[in-house]
N, C-alpha and C positions, 0 to 999 in steps of 0.2 A: 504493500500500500504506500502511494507517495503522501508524503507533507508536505504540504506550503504553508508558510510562515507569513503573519502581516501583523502590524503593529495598531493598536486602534486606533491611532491618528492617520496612517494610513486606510484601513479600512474605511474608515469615519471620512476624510478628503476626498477618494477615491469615489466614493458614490454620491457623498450629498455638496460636494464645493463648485460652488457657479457664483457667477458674477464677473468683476472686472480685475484684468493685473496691474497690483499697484506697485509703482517704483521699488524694488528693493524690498520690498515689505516693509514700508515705514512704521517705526515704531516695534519693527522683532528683532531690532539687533542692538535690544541692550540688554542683552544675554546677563552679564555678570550681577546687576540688578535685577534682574526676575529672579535668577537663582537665591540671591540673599534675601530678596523679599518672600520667596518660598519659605525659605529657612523661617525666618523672624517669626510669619504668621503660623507655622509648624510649632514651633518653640513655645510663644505666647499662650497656645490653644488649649494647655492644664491635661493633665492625668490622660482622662478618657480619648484625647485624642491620637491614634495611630497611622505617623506618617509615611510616606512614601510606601505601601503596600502592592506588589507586583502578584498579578493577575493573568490568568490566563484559563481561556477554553477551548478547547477541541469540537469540531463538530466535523461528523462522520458523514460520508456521503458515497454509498459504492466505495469506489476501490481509492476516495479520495478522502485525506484528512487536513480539514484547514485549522491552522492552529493561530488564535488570534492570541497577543499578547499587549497588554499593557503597565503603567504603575500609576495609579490611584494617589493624587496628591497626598490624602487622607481619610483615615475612616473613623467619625467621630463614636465613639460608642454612648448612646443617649440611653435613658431610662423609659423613652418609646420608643427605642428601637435602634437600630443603628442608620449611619448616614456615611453617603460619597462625600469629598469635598473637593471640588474642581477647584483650583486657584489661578488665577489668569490678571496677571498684571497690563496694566496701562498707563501711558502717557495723558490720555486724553482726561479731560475736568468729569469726573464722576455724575453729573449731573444729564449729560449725554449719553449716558446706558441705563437700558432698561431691560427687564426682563427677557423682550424680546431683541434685545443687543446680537445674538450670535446666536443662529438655529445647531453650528459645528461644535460649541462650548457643551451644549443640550446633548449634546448626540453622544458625545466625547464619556458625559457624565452617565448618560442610561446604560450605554456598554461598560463600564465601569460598576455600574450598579446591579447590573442581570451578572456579568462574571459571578459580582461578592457574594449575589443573592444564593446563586445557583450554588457557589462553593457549601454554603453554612447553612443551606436547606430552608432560605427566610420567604416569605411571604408577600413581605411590601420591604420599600427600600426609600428614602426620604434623600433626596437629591440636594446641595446645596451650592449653587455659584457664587464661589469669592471674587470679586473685584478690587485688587490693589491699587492706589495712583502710587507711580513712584516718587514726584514729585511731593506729595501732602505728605504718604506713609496713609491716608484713609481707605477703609474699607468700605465696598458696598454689597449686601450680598442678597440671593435671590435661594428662595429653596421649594421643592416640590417633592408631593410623595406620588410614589407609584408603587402598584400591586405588582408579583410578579409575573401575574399574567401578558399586564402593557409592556414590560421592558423585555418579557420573553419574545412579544410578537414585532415589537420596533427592533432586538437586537438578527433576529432571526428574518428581519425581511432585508434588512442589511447585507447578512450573507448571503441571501439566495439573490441579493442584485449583484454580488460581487464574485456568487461561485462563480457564474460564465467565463468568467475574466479568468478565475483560477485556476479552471479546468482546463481552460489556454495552457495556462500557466504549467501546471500539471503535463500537459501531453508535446508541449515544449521540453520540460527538462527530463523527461522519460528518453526521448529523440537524441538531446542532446548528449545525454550521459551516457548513452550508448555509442554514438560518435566517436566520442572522446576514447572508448574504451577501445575501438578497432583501429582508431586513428597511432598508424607509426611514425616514427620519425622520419621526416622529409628527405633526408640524404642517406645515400647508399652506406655512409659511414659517419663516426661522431669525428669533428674535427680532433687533433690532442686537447687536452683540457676539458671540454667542450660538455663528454659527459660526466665527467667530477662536478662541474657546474650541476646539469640539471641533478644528480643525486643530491647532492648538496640545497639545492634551492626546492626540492619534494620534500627532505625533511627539515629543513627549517617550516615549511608551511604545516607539515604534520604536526607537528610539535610546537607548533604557537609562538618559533623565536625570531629573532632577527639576525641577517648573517649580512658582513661586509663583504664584498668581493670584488677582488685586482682581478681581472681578466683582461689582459691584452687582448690589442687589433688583430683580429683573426679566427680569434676562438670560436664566436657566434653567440654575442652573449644576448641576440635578440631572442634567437630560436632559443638558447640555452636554458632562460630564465621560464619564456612564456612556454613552450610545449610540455616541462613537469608541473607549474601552475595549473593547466588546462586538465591535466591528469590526476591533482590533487581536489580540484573540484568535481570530478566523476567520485572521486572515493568520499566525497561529500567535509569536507577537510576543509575549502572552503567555500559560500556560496559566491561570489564574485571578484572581479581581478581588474584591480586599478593599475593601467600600463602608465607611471607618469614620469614626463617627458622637460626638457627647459626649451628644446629648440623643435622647429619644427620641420627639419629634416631628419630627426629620429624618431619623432612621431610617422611622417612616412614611411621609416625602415620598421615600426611596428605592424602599420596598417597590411604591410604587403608580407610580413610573415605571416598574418593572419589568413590573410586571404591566400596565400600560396595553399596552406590550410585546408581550406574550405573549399579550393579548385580539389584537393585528397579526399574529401568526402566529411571535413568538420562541418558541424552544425552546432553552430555558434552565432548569439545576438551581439554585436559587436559595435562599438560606439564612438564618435569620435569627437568632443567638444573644441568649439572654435568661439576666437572670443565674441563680446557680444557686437563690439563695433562692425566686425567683419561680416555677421551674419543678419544684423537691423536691416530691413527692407525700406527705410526711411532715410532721408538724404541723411539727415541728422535724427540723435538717439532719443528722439522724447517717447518718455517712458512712462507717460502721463495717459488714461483712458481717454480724457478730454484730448488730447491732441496725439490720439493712435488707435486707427480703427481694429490694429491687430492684437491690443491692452482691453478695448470695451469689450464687454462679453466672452472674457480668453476662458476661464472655468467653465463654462456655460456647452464649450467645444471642444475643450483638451482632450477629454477620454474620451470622445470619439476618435479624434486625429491619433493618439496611441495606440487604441485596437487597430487602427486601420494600415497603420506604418507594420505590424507587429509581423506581418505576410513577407517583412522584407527582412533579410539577415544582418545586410551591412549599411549602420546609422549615419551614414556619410553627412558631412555638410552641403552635399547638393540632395542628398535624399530629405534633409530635415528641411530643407528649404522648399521643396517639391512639397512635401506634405502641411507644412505652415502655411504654405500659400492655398491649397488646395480648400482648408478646411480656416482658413483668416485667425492665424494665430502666431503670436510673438514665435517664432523661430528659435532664439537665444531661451528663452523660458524652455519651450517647447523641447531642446534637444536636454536640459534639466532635470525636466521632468519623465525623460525618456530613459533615463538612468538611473530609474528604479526599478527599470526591466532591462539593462544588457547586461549581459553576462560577464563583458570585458571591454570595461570604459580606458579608453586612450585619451590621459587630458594635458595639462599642463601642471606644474607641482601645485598653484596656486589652488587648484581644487578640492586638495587634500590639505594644503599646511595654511593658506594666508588668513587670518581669522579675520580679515573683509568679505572674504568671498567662497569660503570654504562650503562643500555641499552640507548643509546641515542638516537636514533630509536623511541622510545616510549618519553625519560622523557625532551626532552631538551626544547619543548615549551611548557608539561604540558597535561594533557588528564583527559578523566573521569575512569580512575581506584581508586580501592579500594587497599589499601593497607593492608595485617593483618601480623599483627607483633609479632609470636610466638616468647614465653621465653622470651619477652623484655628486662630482666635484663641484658640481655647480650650483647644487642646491646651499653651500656655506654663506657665500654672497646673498643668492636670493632670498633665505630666512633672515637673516638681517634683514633686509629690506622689509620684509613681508611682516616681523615682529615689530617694527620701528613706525612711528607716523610722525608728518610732518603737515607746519602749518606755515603759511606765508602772511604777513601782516594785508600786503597791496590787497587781495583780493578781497576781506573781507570791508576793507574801507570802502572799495569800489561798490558793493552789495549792498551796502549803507546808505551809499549816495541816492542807488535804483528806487530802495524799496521807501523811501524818508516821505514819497508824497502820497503812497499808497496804504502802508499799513505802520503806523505806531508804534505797533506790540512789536512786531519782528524788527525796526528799526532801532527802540530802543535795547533791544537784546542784542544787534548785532552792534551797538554802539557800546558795551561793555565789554564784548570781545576783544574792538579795536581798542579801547581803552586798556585790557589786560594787556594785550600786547604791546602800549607804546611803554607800560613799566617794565614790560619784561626789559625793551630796549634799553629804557633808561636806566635799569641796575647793571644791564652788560658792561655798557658804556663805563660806567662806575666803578664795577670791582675790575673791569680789565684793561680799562684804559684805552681800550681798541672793539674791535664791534665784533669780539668771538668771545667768546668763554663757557666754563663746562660746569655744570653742578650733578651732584649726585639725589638731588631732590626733585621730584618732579613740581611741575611751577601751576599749586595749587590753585592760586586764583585766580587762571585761566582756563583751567578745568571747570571750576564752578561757570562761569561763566559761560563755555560750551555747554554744559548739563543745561543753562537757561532758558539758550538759543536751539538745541534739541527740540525740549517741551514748547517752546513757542513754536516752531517747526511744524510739529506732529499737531499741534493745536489749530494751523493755519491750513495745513494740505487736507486733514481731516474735514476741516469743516467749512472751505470756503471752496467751491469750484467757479470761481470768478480765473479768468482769465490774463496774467500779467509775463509784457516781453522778460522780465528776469524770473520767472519760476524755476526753469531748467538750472540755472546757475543758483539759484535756493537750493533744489533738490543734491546739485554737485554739494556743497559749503556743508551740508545737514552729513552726508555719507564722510567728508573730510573730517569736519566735528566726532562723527559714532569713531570713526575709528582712531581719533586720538584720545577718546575718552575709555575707549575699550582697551587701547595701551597703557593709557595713564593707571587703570585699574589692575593691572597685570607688571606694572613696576616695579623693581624689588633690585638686589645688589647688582644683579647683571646690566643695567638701563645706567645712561647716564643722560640729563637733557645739555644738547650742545646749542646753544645762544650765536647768532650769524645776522651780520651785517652783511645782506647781501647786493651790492651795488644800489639801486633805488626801494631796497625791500629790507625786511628783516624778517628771519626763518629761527623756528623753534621746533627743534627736534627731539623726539623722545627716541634715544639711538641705541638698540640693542646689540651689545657686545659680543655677547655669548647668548647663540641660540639652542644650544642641547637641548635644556631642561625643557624648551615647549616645542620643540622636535621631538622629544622620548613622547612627551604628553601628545601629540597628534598622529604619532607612530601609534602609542598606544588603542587608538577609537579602531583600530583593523587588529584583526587575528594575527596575523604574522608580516612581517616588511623585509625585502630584498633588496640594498644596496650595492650599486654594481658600478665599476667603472676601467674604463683602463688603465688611468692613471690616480687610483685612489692610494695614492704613495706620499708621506707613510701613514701608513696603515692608523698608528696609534695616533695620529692627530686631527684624521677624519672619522674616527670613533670618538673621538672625544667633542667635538664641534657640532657633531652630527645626533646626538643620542644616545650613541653606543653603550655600553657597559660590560662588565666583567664576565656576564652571562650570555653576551654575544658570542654570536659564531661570527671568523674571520676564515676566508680564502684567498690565497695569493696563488695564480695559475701561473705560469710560466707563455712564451710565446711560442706557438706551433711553428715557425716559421723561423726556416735554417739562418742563422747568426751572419753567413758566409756573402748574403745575398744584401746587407746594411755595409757602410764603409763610413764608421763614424769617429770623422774629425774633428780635435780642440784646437784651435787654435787662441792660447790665453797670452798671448803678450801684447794685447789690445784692451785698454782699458775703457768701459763704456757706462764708466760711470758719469751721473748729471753734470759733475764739473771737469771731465773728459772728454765730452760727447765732439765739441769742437775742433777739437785734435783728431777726434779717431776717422773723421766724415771721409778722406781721404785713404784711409788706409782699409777701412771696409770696403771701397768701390774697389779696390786693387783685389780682394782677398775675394769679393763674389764676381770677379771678370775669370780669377785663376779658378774656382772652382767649376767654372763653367765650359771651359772654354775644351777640355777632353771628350765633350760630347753633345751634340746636337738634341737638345731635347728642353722640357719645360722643367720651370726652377720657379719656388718661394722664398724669399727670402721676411723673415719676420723681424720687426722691430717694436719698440717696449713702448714707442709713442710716435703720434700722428706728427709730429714735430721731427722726430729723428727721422722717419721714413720720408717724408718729402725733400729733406734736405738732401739724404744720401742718392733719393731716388733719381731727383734734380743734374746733382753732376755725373752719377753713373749714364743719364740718357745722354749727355752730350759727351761724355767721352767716350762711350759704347755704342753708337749708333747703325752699328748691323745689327744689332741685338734690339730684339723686338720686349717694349719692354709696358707692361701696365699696373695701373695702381688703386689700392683701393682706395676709396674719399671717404669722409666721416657722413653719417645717415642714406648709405646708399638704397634705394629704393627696391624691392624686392626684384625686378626685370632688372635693371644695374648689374644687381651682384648673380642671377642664372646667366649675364651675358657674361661678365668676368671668368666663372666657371669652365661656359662653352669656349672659352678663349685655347683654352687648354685640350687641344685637340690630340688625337691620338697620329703617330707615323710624322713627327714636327720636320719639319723639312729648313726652319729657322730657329733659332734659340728664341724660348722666348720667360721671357722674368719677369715675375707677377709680385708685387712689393705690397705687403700684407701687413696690418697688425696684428702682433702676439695678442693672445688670448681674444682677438674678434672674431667676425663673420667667419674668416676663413682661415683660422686658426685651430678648429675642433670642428668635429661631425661633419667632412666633408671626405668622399670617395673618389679622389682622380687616379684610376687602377690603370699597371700597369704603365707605358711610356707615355700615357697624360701626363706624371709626371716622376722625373726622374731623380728631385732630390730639393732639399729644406738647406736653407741656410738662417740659422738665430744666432740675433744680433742682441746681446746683453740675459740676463740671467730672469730679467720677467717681474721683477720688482716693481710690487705697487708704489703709483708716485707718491713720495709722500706728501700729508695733508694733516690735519689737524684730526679728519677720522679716523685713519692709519693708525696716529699718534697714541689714540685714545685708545685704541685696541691694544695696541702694543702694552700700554701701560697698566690695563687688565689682565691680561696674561703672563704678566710678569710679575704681577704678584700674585697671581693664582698659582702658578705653575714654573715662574723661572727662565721660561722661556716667549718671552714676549715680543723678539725680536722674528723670531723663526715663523709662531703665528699670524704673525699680522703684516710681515714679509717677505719672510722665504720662501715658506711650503705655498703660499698663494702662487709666489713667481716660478717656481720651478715646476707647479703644475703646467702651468701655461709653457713652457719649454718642452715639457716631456709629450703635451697635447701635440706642440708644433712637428715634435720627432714623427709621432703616429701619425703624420699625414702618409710617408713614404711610401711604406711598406704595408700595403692591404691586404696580397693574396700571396701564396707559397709562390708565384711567380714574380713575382716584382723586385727589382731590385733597386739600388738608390746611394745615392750619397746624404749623408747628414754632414754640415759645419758648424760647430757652435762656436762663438766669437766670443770671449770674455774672461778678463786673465783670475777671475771668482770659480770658473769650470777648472779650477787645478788646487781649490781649498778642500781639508779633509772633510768641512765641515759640508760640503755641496757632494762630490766623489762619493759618502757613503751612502745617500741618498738615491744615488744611478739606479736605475732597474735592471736587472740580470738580465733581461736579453738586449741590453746594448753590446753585450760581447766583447769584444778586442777595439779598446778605445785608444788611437792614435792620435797622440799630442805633437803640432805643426806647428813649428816655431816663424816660420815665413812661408811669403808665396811661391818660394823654390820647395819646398819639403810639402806645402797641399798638393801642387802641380805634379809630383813626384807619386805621390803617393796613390791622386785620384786616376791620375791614367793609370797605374798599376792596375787600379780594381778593375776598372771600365776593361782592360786588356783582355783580363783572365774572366771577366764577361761575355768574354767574345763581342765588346761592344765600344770598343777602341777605336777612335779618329786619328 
C-alpha cells in the first residue's frame, strides 16, 4: 500500500485558497516575531494549557493511504471540555478582523480539531482563533464549538477533494520508483573516483549526514552525486532532491544529466527555477493585483494550471511559461508552487539558504530532502551576502519626498528612518573621523524605526487600493526594511555593523562574518546535504565556513586523468604584488608571448583585476599583433560572453589569447575540450583586494582561530587559481600547459596547499627555461611547431 504524506496547511491551501497574489506575502515574513509571539501567548496561557501538540490521521482508501499531519498551536484543557487554539499573528490594527477575517485560519483549526477529536474519542470540540498584533502585543480572539459529526464531514470532504490529486500522486510515485529501480548507470563504465563518489553520497543520504567532497574535473560529479540520490529516493530515504547550483551553466550540466536520464527510461518530475525578473510576462515587475492581470485571481486558477502541467515530466522555464500563460497566472509564483510536486528541483543556492527568499513552503519546519550542493566554493561569499543586509540612506529620503503629499502616516514613518540614519552618519563621522567605521552593536534605533515603517506598510497596502506612481518603490523599501530587521534579529558575535560614506550616500551594513552557524541551521530543514567541488581545498576551512563539523563525512578523490598530459609551470621571480604590479606589466607580456609561441592554439591568460588585465592586455596587442587576441569587459551581457566563448574555436589555424578575470565569468564552470583550448596562464596568486571588508574578516578569524590572514585571503585567492588550472584539462584526452606567475607560488606556506594531481611542478626562472621547457612537452605530444 502506498503513503502520501501532506501537511494540513497544505491540504487546507491546496483545496480551499482563491483569491489574489499578493507581493511577497506582505506581512508573513516576520517570521522571528510570530515565533516569539507564539511563545509569549503559549507561556502566559497557565497550567491547562498544552502547547505545540503534533497530530496526525490516516485515512484509508483501497490500496491508498493519505496520511495528513499537522501541530496544533495548543490545546486548552477546559472544564467543558477541551479546545484547539489556532494563533495567527498580524500586523494589521485589530479592529479590521472579524470573525469572518480568514475562511483558511477556520479550516486550519476544524482539521486540527477532528485529528484531536478523533484521537481521544470526544464528541464536540470548541475551536478558538487567536489574533496577535505584533505591534500592541493585543489579542483578539474568536471561538466556536462543533460536534464531531461537523468536523468529521468538513475534515472528510477535504480529502475526498484532494484524494484525486493524491491518487495522481500515488500512481506517479508507484511509476517513478520503479524507474529508478531499473534505471543503470548511463556509461559503459564509472569514471576512476566516480563510483566512490556515488557510494559515498547513497550513504551519507541513508544515514541523514553531510559529507564534503574534492572531486576533481573529470570524475563526473554531476552524474556522480544525482544518479545515487535518485536511487536513495526509490528506497524511500529521501522524498525529494534539491540540485542547487551559483551559476547557470551548471544548472544546464544538471538539467541535461537529467534528461540524458529520462531519454534511458527515468521517470522523473523534474524542475527548474528561474529568477522572477527573467520569467515576469510584464515589461516591469509589478506584483501588485491592481496592476497585474496575472496576481488578480492567481488562487482562484493555480491548481488547475498544476494538475494540468503534471502530464509533462520536465518543469522547464518555457514549459512554466507555456502553462502561466495558458491558464493567466504569475509564472514566477507559479513555477513555486510547482515545487511541491517535482521530484528534483534544480535552483539556485538562494532557495534553500537566503532567508529573503528561501522556499518556506518546504524548509520552515524541516523535511526529508536531500540537498546537493554544486561548486560549493562559492557558496562562502554568497552566504555572507545572503546572511548580511544592507540599507542606503538616498533612497529612502527620495521615498519621503514621493509619498509627503499623498499619505502622512507613511511619510512620517519614512521621515524617522531618514532621521535614524543621518545619526547613524553623524556618530561615524564622530568616532572615526572619516565616513567608515565598524561597531559590534547593531544600530538599534534604526531598527525600531524600520519595525514602524513595516507596520505603517502593511497598514497602507492592506487597506488602501488607491492607486500611486511610487507604490512599487514602497513595496521594494518594505522587503529592504523585513530583511534588515530579520538580520538585525539574528545578530549575535559573528555580525558586525560596518558604517560607509559612500560618495553622495551613506550605507549601513549589518555584515556577516562567519556564516557556519546559519548554514548548519538551513543544512539542517533537509535530511541529508552533499557538498561537492573540485576545488574545495583545504578541506578543513571549507568545513568550517560552510557548516561542517566533526561528524561530517569528508572525501578527497584524486584526478582520473594521467599527470603526463598537464605541463605545469612557476615561474616566481615576478612579483605581482599591488605595489609591483607596475614593474611586472612588461615582463608578463614577455613571459605569455614565450609561452605561446610553441604552438598554435587558444590561450587564457587570468588576472587578479580589471585594472591589471587591461593594462597588460593593452601592450601585449601592440606588441603581438599576429596574435589574435580578446578581452573580457566588466558586466558583459549574457550574448557578449557565449560570443567570447564561440571565439574559441576548435583546429585554431591562428593563436588566439583570451584575457580573462581570475575568479569571473570565465574563470570557473566553463568547458572548452580538447584544442578549444590548449593552456591557462595566472597572473598573481588571487588575492582579494583589500578593503575595509577583507579587513574585518580577517580580524575575526584571527581571533577565532589564529589564522585570519589565510581566511579572508588566501584560501579565497588560491581557490580562484586552482579554478583557473581546471579550465585545461577536461577529458582523458586533453592536454595543456599551465603558467602560474608569482614569486608567492615558491612559499611553503602556498606549495603545501597544491593538489596532488598537479604532478611534476617545474619552477622557470626566465623566458629561456619556459621556452625550453614548453616545447619539450608540446614535442613528446606529438604537437610541436
Amino acid at each position: 500500500m502506498t503513503t502520501i504524506k501532506v501537511s494540513v496547511r497544505n491540504l487546507v491551501e491546496f483545496v480551499l485558497r482563491h483569491g489574489d497574489l499578493q507581493p511577497g506575502s506582505i506581512g508573513a515574513s516576520r517570521a522571528q516575531e510570530g515565533i516569539k509571539a507564539h511563545q509569549y501567548i503559549q507561556k502566559i496561557s497557565g497550567a491547562e494549557y498544552v502547547p505545540e501538540v503534533m497530530l496526525s490521521y490516516s485515512y484509508l482508501q483501497e490500496d491508498l493511504t493519505l496520511e495528513i499531519k499537522g501541530r496544533a498551536d495548543g490545546v486548552i484543557k477546559k472544564e467543558s471540555g477541551e479546545c484547539i487554539d489556532e494563533i495567527k499573528t498580524t500586523s494589521l490594527d485589530l479592529s479590521h478582523i472579524d470573525e469572518s477575517f480568514s475562511d483558511l485560519h477556520w479550516a486550519q483549526a476544524q482539521c486540527y480539531a477532528f485529528m484531536y477529536a478523533s484521537r481521544e474519542g470526544l464528541e464536540t470540540m470548541e475551536i478558538q482563533l487567536t489574533y496577535f498584533q505584533l505591534d500592541t502585543a493585543q489579542t483578539k480572539r474568536f471561538s466556536k464549538r462543533f460536534s464531531w459529526a461537523e468536523l468529521s464531514d468538513f475534515f472528510l470532504s477535504l480529502v475526498e477533494r484532494y484524494l484525486m490529486w493524491a491518487r495522481q500522486l500515488q500512481e506517479w510515485s508507484v511509476m517513478r520508483d520503479a524507474s529508478i529501480r531499473l534505471m543503470l548507470f548511463p556509461f559503459r563504465t564509472y569514471r576512476p573516483g566516480q563510483r566512490e563518489l556515488a557510494v559515498a553520497v547513497y550513504k551519507t543520504i541513508q544515514q541523514s549526514q553531510k559529507l564534503f567532497a574534492q572531486a576533481p574535473t573529470g570524475i563526473g560529479k554531476t552524474m556522480g552525486t544525482l544518479f545515487p540520490a535518485l536511487k536513495a529516493m526509490a528506497e524511500g530515504f529521501t522524498v525529494q532532491i534539491f540540485y542547487l547550483t551559483a551559476k547557470t551553466i551548471t544548472r544546464t550540466v544538471a538539467e541535461k544529466a537529467i534528461n540524458d536520464l529520462q531519454k534511458d527510461g527515468l521517470k522523473i518530475k523534474r524542475l527548474t527555477l528561474t529568477a522572477k525578473r527573467k520569467l515576469c510576462f510584464l515589461p516591469e515587475v509589478v506584483c501588485l493585483p491592481e496592476g497585474c492581470s496575472f496576481a488578480k485571481g492567481y488562487y482562484d486558477r493555480a491548481s488547475a494550471a498544476v494538475e494540468d502541467v503534471f502530464k509533462e515530466d520536465a518543469w522547464t522555464r518555457q514549459v512554466i511559461e507555456e502553462y502561466a500563460h495558458k491558464h493567466s497566472i504569475c509564472p514566477f509564483e507559479f513555477s513555486l508552487e510547482l515545487a511541491n510536486w517535482a521530484d528534483v528541483v534544480i535552483c539556485d543556492y538562494n532557495y534553500v539558504f537566503d532567508p529573503r527568499v528561501y522556499l518556506r513552503r518546504f524548509f520552515l519546519d524541516g523535511g526529508e530532502y536531500t540537498f546537493l550542493v554544486d561548486e560549493a566554493h562559492n557558496l562562502v561569499e554568497r552566504a555572507r551576502e545572503m546572511f548580511s543586509a544592507e540599507l542606503g540612506k538616498e533612497s529612502w529620503l527620495k521615498l519621503k519626498r514621493l509619498t509627503k503629499e499623498d499619505d502622512l502616516r507613511l511619510t512620517k514613518s519614512l521621515t524617522k528612518v531618514n532621521s535614524a540614519l543621518i545619526k547613524e552618519r553623524k556618530r561615524c563621522i564622530e568616532v572615526s573621523g572619516s565616513g567608515e567605521s565598524v561597531e559590534k552593536e547593531p544600530p538599534t534605533k534604526l531598527v525600531q524605526a524600520l519595525r514602524n515603517f513595516v507596520k505603517e506598510v502593511e497598514q497602507f497596502l492592506k487597506t488602501n487600493d488607491q492607486f500611486f506612481v511610487w507604490r512599487e518603490q514602497l513595496v521594494e523599501q518594505y522587503f529592504q526594511a523585513l530583511s534588515f530587521i530579520r538580520t538585525a534579529d539574528s545578530y549575535d558575535e559573528r555580525y558586525v555593523t560596518y558604517l560607509q560614506q559612500v560618495h553622495e550616500d551613506f550605507r549601513v551594513k549589518l555584515f556577516c562574518l562567519d556564516p557556519s552557524v546559519r548554514l548548519k541551521e538551513a543544512l539542517g530543514r533537509g535530511r541529508a546535504a552533499v557538498l561537492f567541488s573540485a576545488t574545495l581545498s583545504p578541506m578543513e576551512y571549507f568545513m568550517n565556513v560552510l557548516g561542517g563539523d566533526e561528524t561530517s563525512y569528508k572525501l578527497k578523490l584524486t584526478s582520473p586523468f594521467p599527470a603526463a598530459n598537464l605541463c605545469l609551470l612557476i615561474n616566481d621571480r615576478i612579483s605581482t604584488k599591488f605595489k609591483q604590479r607596475t614593474a611586472s606589466y612588461d615582463q608578463v607580456v614577455e613571459v605569455i608571448a614565450t609561452a605561446i609561441e610553441h604552438k598554435a592554439g587558444n590561450y587564457l591568460v587570468y588576472f587578479p583585476s580589471y585594472d591589471y588585465l587591461d593594462e597588460v592586455y593593452l601592450r601585449f596587442r601592440e606588441h603581438y599583433q599576429q596574435v589574435r587576441v580578446i578581452c573580457q569587459t566588466s558586466g558583459m551581457a549574457e550574448e557578449k560572453r557565449e560570443e567570447f566563448l564561440a571565439t574559441f574555436a576548435t583546429n585554431p589555424a591562428q593563436t588566439l589569447v583570451g584575457f580573462a578575470l581570475m575568479g569571473g565569468i570565465f574563470g570557473e564552470g566553463i568547458d572548452l575540450i580538447g584544442d578549444r583550448l590548449s593552456g591557462a596562464i595566472v597572473v598573481g596568486v588571487g588575492l582579494p583586494q583589500i578593503s575595509m571588508e577583507r579587513e574585518i574578516i580577517r580580524s575575526y578569524y584571527e581571533s577565532r582561530n589564529g589564522h585570519g590572514y589565510e581566511f579572508a585571503y588566501m584560501y579565497p585567492g588560491l581557490n580562484k587559481v586552482l579554478q583557473a588550472v581546471g579550465r585545461v584539462i577536461r577529458t582523458e584526452e586533453d592536454q595543456g600547459i599551465v603558467l602560474l606567475i608569482d614569486e608567492r607560488f615558491s612559499l611553503t606556506s602556498y606549495k603545501k596547499l597544491f593538489p596532488e594531481e598537479w604532478g611534476t611542478i617545474r619552477y622557470v626562472a626566465n623566458p629561456g627555461s619556459i621556452c625550453k621547457t614548453i616545447k619539450s612537452f608540446w614535442v613528446a605530444c606529438g604537437k610541436g611547431c
